[in-house]
N, CA, C and O of each residue as an XYZ file, in Angstrom:
760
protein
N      80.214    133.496    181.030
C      81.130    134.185    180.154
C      80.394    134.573    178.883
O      79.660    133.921    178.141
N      80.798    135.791    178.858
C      79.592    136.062    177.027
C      81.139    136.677    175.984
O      82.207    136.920    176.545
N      81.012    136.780    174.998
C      81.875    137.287    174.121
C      81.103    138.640    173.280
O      79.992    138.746    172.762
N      82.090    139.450    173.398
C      81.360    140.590    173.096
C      82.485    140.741    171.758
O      83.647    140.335    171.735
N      81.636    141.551    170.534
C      82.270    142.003    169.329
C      82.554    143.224    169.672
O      81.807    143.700    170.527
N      83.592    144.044    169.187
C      83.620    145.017    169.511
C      84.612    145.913    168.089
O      85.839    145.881    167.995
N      83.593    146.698    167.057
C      83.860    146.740    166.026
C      83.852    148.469    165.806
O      83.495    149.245    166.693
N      84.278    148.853    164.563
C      84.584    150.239    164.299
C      85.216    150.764    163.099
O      85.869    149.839    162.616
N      85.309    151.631    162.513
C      86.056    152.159    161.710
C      87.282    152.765    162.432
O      87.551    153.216    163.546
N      88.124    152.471    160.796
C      89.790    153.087    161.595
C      89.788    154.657    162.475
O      89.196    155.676    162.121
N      90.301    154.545    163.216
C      90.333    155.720    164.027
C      89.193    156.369    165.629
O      89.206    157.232    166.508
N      88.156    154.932    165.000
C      87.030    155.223    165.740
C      87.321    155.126    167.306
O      86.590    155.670    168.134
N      88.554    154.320    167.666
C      89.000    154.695    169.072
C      88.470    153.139    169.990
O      88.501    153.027    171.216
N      88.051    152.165    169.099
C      88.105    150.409    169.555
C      88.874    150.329    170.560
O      88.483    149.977    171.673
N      90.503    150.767    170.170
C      91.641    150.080    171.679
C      90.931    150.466    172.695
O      90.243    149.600    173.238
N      90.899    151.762    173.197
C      90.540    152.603    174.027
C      89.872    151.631    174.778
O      90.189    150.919    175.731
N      88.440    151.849    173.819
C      87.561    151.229    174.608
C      87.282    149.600    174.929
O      86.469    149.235    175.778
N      88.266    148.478    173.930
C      88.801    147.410    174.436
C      89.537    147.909    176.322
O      89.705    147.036    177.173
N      89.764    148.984    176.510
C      90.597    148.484    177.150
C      89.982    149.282    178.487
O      90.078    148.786    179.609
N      89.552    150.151    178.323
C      88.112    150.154    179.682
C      87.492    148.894    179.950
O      87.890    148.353    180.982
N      86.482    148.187    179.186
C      86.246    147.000    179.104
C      87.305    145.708    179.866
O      86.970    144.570    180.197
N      88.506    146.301    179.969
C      89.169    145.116    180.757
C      89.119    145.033    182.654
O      89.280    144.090    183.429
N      88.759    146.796    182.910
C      88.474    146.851    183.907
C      87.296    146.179    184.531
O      86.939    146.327    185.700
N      86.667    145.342    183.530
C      85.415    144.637    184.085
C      85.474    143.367    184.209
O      84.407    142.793    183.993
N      86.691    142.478    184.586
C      87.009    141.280    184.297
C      86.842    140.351    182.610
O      86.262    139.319    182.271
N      87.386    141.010    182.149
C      86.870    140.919    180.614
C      88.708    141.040    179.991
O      89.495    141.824    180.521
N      89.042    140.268    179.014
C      89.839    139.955    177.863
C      90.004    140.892    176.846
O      89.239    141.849    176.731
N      90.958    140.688    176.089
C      90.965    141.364    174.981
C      91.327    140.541    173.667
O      92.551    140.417    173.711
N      91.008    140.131    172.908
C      91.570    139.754    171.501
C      91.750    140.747    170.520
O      90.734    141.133    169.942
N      92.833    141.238    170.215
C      93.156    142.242    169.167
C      93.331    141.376    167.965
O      94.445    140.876    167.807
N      92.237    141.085    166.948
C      92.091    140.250    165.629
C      93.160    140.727    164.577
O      93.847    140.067    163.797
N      93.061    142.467    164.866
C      94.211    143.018    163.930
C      95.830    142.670    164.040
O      96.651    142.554    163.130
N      96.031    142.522    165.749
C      97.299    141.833    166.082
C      97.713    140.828    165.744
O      98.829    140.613    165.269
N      96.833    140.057    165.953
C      96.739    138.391    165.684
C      96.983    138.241    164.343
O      98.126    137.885    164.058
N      96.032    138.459    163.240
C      96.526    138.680    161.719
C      98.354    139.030    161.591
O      99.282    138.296    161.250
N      98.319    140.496    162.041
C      99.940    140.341    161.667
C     100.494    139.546    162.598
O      99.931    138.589    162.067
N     100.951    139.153    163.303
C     101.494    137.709    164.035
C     101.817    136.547    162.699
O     102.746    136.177    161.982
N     100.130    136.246    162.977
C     100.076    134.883    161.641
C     100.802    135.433    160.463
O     101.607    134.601    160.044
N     100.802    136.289    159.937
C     101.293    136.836    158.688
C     103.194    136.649    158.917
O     103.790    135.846    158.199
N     103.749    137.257    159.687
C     104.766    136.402    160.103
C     105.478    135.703    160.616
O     106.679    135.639    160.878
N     104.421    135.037    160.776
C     104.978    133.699    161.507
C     104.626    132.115    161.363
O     105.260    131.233    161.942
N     103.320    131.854    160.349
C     102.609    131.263    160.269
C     103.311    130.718    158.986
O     103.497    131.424    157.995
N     103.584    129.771    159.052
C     104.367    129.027    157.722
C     103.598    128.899    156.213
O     103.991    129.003    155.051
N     102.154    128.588    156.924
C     101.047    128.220    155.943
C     100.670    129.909    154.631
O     100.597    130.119    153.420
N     100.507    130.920    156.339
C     100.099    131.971    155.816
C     101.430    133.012    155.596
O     101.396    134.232    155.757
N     102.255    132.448    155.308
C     103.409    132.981    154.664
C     103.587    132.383    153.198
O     103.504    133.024    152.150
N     103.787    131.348    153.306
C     103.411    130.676    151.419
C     102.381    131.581    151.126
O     102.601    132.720    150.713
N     101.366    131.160    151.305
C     100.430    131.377    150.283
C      99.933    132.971    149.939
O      99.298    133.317    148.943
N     100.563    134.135    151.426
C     100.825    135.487    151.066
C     101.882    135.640    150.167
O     102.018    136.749    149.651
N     102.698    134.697    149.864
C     104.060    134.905    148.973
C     103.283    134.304    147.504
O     103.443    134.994    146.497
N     102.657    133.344    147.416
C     101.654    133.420    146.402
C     100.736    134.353    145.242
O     100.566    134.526    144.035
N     100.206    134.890    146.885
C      99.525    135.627    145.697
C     100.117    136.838    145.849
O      99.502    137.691    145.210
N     101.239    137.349    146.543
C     101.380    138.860    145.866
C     103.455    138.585    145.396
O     103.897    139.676    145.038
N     104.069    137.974    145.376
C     105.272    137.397    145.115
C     106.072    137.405    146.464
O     105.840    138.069    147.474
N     107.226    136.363    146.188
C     108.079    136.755    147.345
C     108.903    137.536    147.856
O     109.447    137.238    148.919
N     109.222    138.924    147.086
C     109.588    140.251    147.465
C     108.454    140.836    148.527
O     108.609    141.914    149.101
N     107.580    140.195    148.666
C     106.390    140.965    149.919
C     106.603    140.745    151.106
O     105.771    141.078    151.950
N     108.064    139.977    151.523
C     108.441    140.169    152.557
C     110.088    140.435    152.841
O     111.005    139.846    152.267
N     110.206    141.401    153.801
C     111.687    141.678    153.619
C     112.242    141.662    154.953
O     112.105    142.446    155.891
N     112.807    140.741    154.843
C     113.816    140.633    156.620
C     112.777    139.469    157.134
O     112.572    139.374    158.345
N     112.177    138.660    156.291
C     111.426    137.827    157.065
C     109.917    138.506    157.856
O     109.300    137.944    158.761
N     109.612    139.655    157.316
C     108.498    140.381    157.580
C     107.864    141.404    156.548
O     108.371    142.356    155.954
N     106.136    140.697    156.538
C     105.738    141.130    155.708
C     105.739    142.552    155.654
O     105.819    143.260    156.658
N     105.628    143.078    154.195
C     105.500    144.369    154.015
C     104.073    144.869    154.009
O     103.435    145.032    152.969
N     103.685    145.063    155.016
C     102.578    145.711    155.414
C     102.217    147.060    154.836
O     101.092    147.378    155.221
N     102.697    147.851    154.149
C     102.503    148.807    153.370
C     102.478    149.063    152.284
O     102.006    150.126    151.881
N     103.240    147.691    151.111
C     103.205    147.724    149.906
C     101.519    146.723    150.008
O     100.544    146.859    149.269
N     101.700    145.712    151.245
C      99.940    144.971    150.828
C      98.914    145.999    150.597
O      98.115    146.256    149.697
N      99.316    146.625    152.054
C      97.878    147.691    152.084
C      97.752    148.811    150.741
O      96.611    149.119    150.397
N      98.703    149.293    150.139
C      98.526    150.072    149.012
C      97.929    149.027    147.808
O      97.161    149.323    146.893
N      98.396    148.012    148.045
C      97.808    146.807    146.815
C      96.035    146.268    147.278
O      95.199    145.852    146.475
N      95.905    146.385    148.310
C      94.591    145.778    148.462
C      93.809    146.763    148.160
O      93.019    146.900    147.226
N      94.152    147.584    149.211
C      93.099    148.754    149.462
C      92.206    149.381    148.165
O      91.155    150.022    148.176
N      93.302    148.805    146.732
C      92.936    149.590    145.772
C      92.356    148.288    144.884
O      91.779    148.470    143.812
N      92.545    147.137    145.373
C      91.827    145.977    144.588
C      91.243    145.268    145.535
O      91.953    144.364    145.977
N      89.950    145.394    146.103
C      89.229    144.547    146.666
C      89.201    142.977    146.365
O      88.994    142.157    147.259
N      89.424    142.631    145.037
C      89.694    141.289    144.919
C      90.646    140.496    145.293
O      90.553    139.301    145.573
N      91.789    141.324    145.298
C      93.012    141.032    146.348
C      92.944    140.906    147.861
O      93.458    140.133    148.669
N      92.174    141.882    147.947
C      91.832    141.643    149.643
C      90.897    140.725    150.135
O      90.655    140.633    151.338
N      90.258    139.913    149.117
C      89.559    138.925    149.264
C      90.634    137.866    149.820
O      90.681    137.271    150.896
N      91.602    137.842    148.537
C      91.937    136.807    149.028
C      92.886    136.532    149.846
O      93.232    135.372    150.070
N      93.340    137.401    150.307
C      94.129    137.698    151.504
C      93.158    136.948    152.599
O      93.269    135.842    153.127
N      92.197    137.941    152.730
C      91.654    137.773    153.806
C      90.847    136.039    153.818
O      90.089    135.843    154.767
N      90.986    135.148    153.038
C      90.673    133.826    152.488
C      91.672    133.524    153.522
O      91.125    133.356    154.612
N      93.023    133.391    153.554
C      93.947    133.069    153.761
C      94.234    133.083    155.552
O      94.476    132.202    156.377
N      94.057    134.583    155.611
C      94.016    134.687    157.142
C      93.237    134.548    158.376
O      93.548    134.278    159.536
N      91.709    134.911    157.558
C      90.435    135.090    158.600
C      90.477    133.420    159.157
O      90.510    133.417    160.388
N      90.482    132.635    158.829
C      90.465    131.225    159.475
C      91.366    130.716    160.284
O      91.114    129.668    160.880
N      92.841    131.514    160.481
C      93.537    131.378    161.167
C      93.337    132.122    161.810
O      93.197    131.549    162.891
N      93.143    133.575    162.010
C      92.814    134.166    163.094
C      91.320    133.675    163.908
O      91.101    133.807    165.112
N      90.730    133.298    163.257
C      89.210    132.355    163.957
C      89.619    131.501    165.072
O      89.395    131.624    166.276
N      90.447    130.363    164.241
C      91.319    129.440    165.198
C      92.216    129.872    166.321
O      92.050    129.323    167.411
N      93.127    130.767    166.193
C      93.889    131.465    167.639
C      92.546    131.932    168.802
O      92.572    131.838    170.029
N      91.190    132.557    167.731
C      90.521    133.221    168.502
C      89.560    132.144    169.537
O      89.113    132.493    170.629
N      89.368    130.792    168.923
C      89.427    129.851    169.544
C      89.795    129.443    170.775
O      89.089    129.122    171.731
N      91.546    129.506    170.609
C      92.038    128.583    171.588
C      92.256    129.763    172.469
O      92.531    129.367    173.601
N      92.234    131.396    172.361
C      92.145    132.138    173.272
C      90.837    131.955    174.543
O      90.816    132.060    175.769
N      89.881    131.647    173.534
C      88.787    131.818    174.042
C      88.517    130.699    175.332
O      87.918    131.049    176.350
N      89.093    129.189    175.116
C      89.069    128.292    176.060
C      90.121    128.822    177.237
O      89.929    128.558    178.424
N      91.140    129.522    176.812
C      92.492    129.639    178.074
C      91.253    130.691    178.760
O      91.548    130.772    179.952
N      90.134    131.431    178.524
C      89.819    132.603    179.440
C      88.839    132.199    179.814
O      88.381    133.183    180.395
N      87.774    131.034    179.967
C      86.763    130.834    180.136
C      86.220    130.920    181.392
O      85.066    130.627    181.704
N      87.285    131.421    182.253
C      86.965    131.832    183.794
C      86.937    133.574    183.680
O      87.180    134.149    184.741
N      86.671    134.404    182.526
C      86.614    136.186    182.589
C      84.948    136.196    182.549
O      84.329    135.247    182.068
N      84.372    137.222    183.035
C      82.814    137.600    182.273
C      82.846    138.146    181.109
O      81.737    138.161    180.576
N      83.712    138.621    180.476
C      83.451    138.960    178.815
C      85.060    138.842    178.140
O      86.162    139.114    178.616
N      84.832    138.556    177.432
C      85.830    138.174    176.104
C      85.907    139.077    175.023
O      84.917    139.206    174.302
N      86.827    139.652    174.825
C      86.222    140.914    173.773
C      86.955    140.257    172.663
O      88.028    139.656    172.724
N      85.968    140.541    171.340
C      87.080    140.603    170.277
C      87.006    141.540    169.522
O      85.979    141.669    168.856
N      88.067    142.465    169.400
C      88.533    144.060    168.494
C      88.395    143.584    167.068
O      89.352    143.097    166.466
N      87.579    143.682    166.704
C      88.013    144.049    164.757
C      87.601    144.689    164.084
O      86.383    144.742    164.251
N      88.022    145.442    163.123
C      87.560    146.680    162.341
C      86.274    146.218    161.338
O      85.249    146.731    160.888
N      86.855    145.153    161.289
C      86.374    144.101    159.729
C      85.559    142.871    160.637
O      85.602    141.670    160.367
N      84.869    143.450    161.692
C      84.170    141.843    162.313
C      83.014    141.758    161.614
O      82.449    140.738    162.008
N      82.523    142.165    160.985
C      81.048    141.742    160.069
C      81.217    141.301    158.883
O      80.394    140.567    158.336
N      82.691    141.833    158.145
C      82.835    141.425    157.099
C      83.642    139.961    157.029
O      83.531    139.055    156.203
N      84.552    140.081    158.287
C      85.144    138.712    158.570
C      84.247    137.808    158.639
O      84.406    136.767    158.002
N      82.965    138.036    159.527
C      82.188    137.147    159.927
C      82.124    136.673    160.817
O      81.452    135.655    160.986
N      82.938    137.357    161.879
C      83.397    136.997    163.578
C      82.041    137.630    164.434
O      81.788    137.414    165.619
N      81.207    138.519    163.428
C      80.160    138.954    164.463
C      79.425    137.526    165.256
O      79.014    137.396    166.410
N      79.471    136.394    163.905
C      78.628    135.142    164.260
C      78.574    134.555    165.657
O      77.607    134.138    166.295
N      79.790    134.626    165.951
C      80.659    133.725    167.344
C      80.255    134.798    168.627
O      80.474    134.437    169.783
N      79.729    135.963    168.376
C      79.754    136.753    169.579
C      78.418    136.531    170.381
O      77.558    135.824    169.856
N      78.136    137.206    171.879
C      76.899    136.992    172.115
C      75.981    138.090    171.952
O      74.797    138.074    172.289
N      76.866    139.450    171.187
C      76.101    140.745    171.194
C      77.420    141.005    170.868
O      78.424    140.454    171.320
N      77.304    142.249    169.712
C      78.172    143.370    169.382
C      77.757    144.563    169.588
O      76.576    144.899    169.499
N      79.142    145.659    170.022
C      79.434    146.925    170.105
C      79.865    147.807    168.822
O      80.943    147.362    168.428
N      79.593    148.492    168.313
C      79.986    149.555    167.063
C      80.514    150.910    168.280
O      80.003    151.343    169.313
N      81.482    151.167    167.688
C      82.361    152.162    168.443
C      82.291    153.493    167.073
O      82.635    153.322    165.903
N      81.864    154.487    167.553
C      81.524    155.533    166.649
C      82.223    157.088    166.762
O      82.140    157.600    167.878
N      82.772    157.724    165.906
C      83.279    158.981    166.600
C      83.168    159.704    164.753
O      83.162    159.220    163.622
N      83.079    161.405    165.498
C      82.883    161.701    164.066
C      84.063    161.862    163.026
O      85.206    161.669    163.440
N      83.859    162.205    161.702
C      85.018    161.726    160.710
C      86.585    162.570    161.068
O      87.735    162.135    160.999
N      86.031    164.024    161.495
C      87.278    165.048    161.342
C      87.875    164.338    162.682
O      89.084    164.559    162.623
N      87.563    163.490    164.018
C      87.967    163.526    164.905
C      88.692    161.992    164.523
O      89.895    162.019    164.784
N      88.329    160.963    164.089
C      88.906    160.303    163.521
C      90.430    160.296    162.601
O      91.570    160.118    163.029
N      89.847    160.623    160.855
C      90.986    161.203    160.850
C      92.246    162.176    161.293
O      93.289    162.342    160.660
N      91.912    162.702    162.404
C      92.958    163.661    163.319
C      93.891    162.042    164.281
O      95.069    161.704    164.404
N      92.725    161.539    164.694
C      93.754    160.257    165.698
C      94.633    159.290    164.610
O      95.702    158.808    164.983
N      94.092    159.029    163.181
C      94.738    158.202    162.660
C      96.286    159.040    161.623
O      97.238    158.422    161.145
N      96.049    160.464    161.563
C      97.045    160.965    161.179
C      98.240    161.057    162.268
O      99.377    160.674    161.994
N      97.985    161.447    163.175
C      98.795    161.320    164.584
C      99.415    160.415    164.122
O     100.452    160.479    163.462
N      98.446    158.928    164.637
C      99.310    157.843    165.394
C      99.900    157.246    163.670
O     101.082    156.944    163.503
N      99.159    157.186    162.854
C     100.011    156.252    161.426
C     100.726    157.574    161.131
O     101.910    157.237    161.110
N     100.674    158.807    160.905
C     101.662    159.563    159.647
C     100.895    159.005    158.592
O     101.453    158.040    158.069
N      99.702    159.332    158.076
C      99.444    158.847    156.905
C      98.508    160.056    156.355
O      97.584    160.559    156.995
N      98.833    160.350    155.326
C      97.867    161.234    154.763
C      96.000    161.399    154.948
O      95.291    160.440    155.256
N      95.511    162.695    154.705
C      94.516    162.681    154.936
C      93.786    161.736    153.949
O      92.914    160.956    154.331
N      94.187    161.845    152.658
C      94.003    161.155    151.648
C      93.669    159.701    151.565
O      92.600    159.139    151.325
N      95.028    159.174    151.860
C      95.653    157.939    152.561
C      94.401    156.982    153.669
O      93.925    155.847    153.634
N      94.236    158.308    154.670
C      93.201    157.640    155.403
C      91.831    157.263    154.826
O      91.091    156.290    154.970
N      91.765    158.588    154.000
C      90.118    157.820    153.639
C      89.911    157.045    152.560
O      88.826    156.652    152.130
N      90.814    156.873    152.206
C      90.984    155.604    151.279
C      90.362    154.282    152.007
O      89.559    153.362    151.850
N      91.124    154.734    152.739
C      91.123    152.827    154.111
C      90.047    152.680    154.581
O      89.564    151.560    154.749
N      89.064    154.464    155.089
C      87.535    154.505    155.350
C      87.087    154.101    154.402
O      86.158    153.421    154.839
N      87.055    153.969    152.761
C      85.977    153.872    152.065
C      85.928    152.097    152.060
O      84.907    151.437    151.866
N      87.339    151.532    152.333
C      87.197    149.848    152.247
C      86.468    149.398    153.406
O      86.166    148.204    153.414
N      86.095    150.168    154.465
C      85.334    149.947    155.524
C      83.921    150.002    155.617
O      83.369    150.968    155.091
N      83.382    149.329    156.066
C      81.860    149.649    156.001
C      81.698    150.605    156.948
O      82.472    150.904    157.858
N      80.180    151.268    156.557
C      80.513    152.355    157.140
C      79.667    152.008    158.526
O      79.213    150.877    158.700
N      79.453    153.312    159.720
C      78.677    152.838    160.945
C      77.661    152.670    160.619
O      77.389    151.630    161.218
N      76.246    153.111    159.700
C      75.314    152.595    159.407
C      74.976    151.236    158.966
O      73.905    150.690    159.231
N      76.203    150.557    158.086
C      75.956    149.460    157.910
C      76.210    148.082    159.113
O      75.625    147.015    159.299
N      77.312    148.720    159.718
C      78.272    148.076    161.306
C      76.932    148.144    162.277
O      76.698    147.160    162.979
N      76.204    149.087    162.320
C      74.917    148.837    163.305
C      74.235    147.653    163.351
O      74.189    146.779    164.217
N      73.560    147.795    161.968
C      72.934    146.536    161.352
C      73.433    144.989    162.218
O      72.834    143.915    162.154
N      74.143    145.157    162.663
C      74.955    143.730    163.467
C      75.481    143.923    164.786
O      76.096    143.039    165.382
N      75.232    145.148    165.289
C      75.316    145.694    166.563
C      73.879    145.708    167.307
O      72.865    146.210    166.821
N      73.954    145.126    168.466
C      73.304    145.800    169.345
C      73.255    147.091    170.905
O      72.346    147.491    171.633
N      74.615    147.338    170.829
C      74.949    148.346    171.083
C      76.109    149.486    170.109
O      76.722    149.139    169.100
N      76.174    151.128    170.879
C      76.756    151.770    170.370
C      77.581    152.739    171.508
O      77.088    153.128    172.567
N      78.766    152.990    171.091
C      79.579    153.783    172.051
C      79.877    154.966    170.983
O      80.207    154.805    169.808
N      79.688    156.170    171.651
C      80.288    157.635    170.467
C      81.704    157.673    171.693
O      81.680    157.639    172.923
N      82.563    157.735    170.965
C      83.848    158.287    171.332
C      84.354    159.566    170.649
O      85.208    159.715    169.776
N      83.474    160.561    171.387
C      84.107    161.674    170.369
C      84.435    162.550    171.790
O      83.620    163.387    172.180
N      85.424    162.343    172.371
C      85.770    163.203    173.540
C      84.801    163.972    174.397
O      85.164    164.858    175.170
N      83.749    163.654    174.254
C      82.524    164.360    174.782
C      81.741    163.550    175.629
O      81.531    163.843    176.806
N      81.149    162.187    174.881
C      80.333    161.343    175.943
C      81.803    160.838    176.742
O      82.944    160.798    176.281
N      81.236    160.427    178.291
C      82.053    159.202    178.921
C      82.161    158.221    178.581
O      81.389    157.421    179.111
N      83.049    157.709    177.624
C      83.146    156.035    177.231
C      83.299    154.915    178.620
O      83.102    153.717    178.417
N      83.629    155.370    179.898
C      83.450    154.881    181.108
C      81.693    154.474    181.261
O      80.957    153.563    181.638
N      81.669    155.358    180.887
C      79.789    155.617    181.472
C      79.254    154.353    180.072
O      78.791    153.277    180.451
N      79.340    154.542    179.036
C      78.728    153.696    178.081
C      78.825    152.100    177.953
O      77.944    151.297    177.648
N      80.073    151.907    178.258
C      80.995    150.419    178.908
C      80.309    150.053    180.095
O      80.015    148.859    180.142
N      79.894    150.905    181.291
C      78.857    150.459    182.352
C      77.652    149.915    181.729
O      77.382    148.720    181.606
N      77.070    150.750    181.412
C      75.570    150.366    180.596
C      75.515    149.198    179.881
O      74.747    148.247    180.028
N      76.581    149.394    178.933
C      76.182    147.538    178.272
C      76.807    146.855    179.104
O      76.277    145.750    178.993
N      77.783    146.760    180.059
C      77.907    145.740    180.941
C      76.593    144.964    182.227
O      76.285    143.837    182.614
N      76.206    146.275    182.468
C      75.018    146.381    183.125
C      73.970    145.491    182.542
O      73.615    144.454    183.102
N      73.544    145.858    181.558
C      72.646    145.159    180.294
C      72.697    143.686    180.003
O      72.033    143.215    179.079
């Protein structure tokens, strides 16, 4: 069993290719899922999100995921400590996922933020999933409704693919052109 990282900027098209990757006896951990989960549901990481941003940050018993993201996105120090809060709980789920599958050949784990989380550590090789910017922002306006603006805001809190390489040893372009079938063979192959 190996665990593969499998990382990207928003829009870069990760699910997708999480999910070719399953056709190979291989898992999926969606880190981004998992986070919001813990976020409401997690007793621990409900205090202490009510902490640091007050307890109006959640309404109906669910966090407001859009007043955080307008608050972080624009104070990195905030998103520190958010991410203080959550990355260790999502580590731990990613854990006990990891023992329930230990009969798959690869284990994927999706995160936008796996280098900065620090989840690259735990893998046995990472993937950087790459596509170019206009084709990007076109999938993330679609599927969020969020301004062009909006989006690259969220790109600039991201590292970019040059730096995401640096901790990759492979690369997939998803820009409707290569076969992401064909690229998923190769590093499986590999």
């Amino acid at each position: 069993m190996k665990i593969i990282g499998l990382t990207g900027g928003i829009g870069s098209g990760k699910s997708t290719i999480a999910k070719v990757f399953t056709y190979f006896n291989s898992v999926v951990f969606i880190a981004d899922n998992e986070a919001k989960f813990i976020q409401n549901n997690n007793q621990y990481a409900i205090s202490e999100t009510k902490k640091l941003f007050g307890n109006d940050i959640y309404i109906n018993n669910q966090l407001d995921r859009k007043t955080v993201s307008k608050l972080v996105f624009s104070n990195p120090n905030l998103l520190e400590k958010l991410n203080t809060i959550i990355h260790p709980l999502v580590k731990s789920a990613f854990d006990v996922f990891v023992e329930n599958n230990k009969n798959k050949d690869f284990i994927i784990i999706e995160s936008a933020i796996l280098v900065q989380s620090g989840f690259y550590k735990f893998t046995d090789f990472n993937v950087l999933v790459t596509a170019p910017l206009n084709i990007r922002l076109e999938r993330v306006a679609k599927r969020d409704n969020l301004s062009i603006d909006a989006i690259k805001a969220r790109i600039s809190n991201q590292l970019d693919d040059s730096e995401n390489q640096k901790f990759c040893n492979y690369s997939i372009i998803n820009d409707n052109k290569h076969s992401v079938i064909e690229q998923v063979k190769e590093i499986i192959n590999n």
